[in-house]
C-alpha positions as CSV (number, residue, x, y, z in Angstrom):
1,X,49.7,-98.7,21.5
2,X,52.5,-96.6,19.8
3,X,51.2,-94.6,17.1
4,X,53.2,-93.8,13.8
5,X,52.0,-91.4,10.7
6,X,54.1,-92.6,7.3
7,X,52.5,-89.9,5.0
8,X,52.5,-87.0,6.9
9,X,53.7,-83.4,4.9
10,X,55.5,-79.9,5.3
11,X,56.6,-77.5,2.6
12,X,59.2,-74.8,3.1
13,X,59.3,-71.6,1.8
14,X,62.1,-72.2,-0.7
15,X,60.2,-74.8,-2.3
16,X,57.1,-72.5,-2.7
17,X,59.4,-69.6,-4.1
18,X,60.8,-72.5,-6.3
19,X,57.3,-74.0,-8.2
20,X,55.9,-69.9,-8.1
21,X,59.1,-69.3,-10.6
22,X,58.9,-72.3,-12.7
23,X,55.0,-71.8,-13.4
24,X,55.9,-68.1,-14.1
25,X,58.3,-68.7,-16.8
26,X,56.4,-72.1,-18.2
27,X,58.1,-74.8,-16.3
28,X,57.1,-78.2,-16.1
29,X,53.5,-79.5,-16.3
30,X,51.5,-79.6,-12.6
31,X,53.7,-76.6,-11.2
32,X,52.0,-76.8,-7.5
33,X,51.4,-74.0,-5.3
34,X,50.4,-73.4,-1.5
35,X,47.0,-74.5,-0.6
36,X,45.2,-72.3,0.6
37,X,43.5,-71.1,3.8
38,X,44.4,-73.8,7.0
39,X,46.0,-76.7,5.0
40,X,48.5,-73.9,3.5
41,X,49.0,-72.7,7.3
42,X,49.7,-76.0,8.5
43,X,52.1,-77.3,5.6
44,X,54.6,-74.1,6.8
45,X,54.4,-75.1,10.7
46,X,56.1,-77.7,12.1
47,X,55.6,-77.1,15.5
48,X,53.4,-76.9,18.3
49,X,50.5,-76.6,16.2
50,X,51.3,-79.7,14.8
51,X,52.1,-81.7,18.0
52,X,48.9,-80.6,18.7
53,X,47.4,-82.1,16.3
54,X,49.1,-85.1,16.7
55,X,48.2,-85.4,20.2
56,X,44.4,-85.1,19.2
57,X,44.2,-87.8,16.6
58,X,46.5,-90.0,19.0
59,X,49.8,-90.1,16.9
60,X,53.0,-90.4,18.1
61,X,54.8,-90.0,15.6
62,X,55.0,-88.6,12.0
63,X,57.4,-89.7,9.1
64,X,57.8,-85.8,7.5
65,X,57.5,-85.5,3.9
66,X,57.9,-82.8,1.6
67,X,54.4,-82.3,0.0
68,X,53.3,-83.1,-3.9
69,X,55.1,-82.7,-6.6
70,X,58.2,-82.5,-4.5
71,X,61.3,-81.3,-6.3
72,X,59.8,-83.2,-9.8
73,X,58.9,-80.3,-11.7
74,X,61.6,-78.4,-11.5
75,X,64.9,-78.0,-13.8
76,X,67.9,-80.3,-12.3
77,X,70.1,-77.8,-11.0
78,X,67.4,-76.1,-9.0
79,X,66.3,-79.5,-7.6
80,X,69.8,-80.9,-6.9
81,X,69.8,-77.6,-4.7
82,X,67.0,-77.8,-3.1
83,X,67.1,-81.5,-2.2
84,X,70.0,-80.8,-0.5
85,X,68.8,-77.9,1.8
86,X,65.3,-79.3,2.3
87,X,66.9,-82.7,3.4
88,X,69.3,-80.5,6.2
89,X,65.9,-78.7,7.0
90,X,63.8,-81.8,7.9
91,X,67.2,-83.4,9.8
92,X,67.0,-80.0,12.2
93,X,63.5,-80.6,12.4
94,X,63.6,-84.2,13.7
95,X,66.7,-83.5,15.8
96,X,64.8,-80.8,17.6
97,X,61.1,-82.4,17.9
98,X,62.1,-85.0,21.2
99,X,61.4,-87.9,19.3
100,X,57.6,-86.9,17.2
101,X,59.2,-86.8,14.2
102,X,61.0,-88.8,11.9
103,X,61.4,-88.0,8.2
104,X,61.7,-89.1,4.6
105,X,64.1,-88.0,2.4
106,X,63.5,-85.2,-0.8
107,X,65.2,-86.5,-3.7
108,X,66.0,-84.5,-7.2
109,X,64.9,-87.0,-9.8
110,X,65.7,-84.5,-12.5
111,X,69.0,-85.5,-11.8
112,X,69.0,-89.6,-11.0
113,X,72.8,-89.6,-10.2
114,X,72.6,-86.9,-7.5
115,X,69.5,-88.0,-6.2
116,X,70.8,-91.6,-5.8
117,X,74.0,-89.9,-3.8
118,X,71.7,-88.0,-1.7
119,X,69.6,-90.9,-0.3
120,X,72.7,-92.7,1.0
121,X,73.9,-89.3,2.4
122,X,70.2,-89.1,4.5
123,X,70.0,-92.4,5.3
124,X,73.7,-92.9,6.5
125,X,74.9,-89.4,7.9
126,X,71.1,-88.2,8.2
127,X,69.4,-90.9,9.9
128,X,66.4,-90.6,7.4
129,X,64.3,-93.0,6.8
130,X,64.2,-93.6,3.2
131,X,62.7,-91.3,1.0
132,X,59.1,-90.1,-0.5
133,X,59.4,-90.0,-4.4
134,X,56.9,-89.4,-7.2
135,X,55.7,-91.1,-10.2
136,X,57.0,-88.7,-13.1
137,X,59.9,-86.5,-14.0
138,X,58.1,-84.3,-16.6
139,X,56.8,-86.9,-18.8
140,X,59.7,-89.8,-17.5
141,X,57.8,-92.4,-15.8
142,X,59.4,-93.8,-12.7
143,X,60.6,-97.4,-14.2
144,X,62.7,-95.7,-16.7
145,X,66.2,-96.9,-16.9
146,X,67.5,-93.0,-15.8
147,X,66.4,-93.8,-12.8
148,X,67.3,-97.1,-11.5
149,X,70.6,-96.0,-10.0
150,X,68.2,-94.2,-7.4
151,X,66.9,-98.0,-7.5
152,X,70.2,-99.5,-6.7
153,X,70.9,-96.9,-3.6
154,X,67.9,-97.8,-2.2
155,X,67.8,-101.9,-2.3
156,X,71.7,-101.5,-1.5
157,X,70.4,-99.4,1.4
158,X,67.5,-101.6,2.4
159,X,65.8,-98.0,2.3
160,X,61.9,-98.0,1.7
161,X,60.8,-95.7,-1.1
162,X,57.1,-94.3,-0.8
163,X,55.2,-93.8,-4.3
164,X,53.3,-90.5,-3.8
165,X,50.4,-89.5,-5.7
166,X,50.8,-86.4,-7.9
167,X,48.9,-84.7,-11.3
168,X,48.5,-86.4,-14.6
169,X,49.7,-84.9,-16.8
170,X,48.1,-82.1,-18.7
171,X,46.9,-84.1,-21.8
172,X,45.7,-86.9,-19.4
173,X,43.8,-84.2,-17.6
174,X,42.0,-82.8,-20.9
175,X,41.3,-86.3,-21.6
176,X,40.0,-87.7,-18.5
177,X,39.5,-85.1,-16.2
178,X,38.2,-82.2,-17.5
179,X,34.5,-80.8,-18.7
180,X,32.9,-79.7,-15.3
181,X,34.6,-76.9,-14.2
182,X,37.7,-75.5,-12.9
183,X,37.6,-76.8,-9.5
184,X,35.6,-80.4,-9.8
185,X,38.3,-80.9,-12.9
186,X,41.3,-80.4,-10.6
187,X,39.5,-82.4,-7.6
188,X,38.8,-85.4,-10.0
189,X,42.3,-85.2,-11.4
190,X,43.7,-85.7,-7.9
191,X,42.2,-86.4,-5.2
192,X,38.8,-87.8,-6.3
193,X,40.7,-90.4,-8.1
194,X,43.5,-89.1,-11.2
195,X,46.1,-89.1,-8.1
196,X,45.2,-92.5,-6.9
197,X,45.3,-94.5,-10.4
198,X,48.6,-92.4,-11.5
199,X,50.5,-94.0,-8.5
200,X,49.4,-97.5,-8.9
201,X,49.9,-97.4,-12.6
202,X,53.8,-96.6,-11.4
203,X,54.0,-99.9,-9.4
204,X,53.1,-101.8,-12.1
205,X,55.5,-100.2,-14.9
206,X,57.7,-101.1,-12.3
207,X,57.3,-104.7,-12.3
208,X,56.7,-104.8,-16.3
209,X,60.3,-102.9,-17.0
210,X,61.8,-105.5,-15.3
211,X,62.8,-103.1,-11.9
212,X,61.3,-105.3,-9.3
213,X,63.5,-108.4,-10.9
214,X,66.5,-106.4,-11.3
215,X,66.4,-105.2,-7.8
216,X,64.5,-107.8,-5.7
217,X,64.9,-106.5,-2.5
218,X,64.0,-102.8,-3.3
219,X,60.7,-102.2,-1.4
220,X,58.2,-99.4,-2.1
221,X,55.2,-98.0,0.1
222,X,52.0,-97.1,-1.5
223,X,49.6,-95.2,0.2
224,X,45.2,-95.0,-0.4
225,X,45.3,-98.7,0.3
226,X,47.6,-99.1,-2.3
227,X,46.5,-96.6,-4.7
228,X,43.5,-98.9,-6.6
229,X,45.6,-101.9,-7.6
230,X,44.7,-103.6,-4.4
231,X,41.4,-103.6,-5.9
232,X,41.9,-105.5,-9.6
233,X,45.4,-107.7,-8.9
234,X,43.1,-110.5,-9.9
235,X,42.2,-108.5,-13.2
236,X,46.1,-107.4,-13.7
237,X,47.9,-110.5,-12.5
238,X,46.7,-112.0,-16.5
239,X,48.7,-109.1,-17.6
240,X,52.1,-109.9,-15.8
241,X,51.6,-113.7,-17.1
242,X,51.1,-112.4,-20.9
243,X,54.1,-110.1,-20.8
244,X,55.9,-113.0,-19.1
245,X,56.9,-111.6,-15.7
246,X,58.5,-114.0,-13.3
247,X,55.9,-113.1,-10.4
248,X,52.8,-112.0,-10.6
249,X,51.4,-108.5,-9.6
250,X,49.9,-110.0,-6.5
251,X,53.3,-111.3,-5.9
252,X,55.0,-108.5,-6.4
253,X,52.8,-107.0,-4.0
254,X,53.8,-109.2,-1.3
255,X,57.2,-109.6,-1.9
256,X,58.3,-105.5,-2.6
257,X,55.3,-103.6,-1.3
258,X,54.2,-101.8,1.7
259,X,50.6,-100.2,1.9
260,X,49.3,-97.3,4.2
261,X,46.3,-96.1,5.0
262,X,47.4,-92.3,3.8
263,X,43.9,-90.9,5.5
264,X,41.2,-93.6,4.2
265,X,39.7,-94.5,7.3
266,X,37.9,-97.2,5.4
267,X,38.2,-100.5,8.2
268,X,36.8,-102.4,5.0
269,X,39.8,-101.3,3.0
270,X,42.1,-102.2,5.6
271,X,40.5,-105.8,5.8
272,X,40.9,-105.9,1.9
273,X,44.2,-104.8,2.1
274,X,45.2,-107.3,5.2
275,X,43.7,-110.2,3.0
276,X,45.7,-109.2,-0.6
277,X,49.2,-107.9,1.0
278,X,49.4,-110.0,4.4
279,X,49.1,-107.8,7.9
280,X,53.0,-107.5,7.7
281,X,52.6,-105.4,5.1
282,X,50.4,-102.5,6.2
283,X,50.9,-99.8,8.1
284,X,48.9,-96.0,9.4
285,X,49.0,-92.7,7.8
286,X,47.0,-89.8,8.2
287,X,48.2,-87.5,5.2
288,X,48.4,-84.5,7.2
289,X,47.3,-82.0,7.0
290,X,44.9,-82.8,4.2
291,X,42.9,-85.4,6.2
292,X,42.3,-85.1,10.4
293,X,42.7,-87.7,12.1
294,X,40.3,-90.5,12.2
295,X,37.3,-90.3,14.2
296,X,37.8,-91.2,18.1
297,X,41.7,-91.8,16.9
298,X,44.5,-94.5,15.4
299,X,43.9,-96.7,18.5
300,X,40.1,-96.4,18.5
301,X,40.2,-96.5,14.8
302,X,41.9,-99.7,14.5
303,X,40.2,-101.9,17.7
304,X,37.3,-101.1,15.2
305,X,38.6,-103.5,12.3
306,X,38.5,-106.3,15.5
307,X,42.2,-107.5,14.6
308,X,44.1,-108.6,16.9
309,X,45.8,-106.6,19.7
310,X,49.1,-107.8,18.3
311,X,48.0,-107.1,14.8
312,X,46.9,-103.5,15.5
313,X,50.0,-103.3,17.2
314,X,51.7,-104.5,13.3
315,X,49.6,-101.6,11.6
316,X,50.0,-98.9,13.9
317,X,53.9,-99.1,14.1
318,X,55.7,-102.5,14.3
319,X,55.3,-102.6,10.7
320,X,57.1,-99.4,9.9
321,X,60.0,-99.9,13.3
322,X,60.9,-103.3,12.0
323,X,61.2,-102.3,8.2
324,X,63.6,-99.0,8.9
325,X,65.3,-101.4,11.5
326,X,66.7,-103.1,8.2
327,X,68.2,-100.2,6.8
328,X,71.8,-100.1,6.3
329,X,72.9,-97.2,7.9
């Protein structure tokens, strides 16, 4: 079974230099740093250590990413510039791994234009594979009309664009988050669940503003088992019929989504999400480095859920080979 990781992350250390100087002179809300101890280490390294890792969760391949928030917080000219070297760096890095890596695309949302000229450049000079965006551009949602040249690149392109998690914003965090310390606060803000609701809620401003009508074809990956909406289309679909959507949410879902597993090793997730999105529609992830691999492996992990050969074979990287196989390069 060929294994292939579709959230998988790096940072470089122009990025980091990058977010320390916006924090330090007040930049954009959720200015990120380096984890730290061995999921900072591992971010930096993309090398043995990391095929190494591969090897022991039994993945083949990973799909590289540049980590949350990306270039998103970060003034335009300084993103334009970064997307731009980061994108070289991760083509180097592909060339040079013997076929373990493939990679997604950085893009400068601060500047939609750019950004939109810099996915075609990846996809048709780089050989990227799309690229991994993020929800917000300071307080600009994703659906805003800014950025649907970005939106028009990508379903001209037939190039997938995965929805990554990242921080509410700092008045959602007071909110909703907040009241129990320092670190349970910024835990239940991302990764207990803020992260996960702030990327579904994207998909779905998507279909309300009209985006998934306008461009049809565009199709987005969502990651967590589709980041909660997976869980309540039956609750939302009412929503798309009262503000009079062509399709409803579920539909949307099948038509212009993609799910991973992005490290849930949840088999009764998977099953969910096989049922709502169709097995054509999912595929593996480990989100490296912030999750190991699952326990005994992919392979072992999916002859677990008892699909079918062939459909494990869908989920662990047909799924993913026969979607980038569409781009137009």
């Amino acid at each position: 079974m060929r294994t292939i990781g579709t959230e998988e992350h790096f940072v470089t250390d122009d990025v980091l230099a990058a977010w320390k100087h916006a924090a330090a002179t007040g930049g954009r809300d959720g200015a990120q740093e380096l984890p730290p101890g061995e999921v900072g280490d591992r971010l930096l390294e993309l090398g043995e250590r990391r095929i190494a890792a591969m090897d022991a969760a039994g993945l083949d391949v990973q799909v590289i990413s540049l980590t949350s928030p990306g270039l998103n917080d970060l003034p335009a000219q300084e993103a334009v510039r970064l997307q731009l070297l980061t994108n070289d760096h991760i083509t180097r890095l592909v060339g040079g791994s013997g076929g373990r890596l493939q990679g997604f695309a950085t893009l400068a949302f601060a500047d939609p234009e750019a950004a939109a000229r810099e996915l075609e450049r990846t996809v048709t000079k780089l050989g990227l594979q799309g690229a991994l965006i993020f929800g917000r551009t300071g307080a600009r949602n994703l659906d805003h009309a800014d950025n649907w040249p970005i939106f028009e690149a990508a379903e001209a392109l037939r190039a997938p664009l995965y929805i990554h998690p990242q921080a509410p914003q700092e008045a959602v965090r007071t909110a909703l988050y907040s009241g129990f310390g320092d670190t349970i606060d910024s835990a239940f803000a991302r990764h207990g669940i803020g992260w996960h609701y702030e990327s579904g809620v994207q998909f779905l401003r998507l279909a309300l503003a009209g985006v998934l009508d306008r461009f049809p074809d565009l199709q987005v990956m969502l990651g967590h088992w589709g980041e909660v909406i997976l869980f309540y289309l039956d609750r939302a679909d009412g929503l798309a019929a009262q503000a009079g959507l062509p399709l409803s949410f579920s539909e949307y879902i099948r038509r212009n989504a993609h799910i991973t597993a992005g490290g849930v090793y949840s088999e009764r997730y998977l099953q969910w999400a096989v049922e709502v999105a169709g097995i054509q529609r999912i595929m593996f992830a480990t989100d490296y480095p912030y999750r190991p691999g699952p326990l005994g492996g992919v392979s072992e992990f999916l002859r677990r859920t008892g699909l079918s050969p062939a459909d494990q074979d869908l989920i662990a990287s047909g799924n993913w080979e026969r979607l980038v196989a569409g781009i137009r390069r």
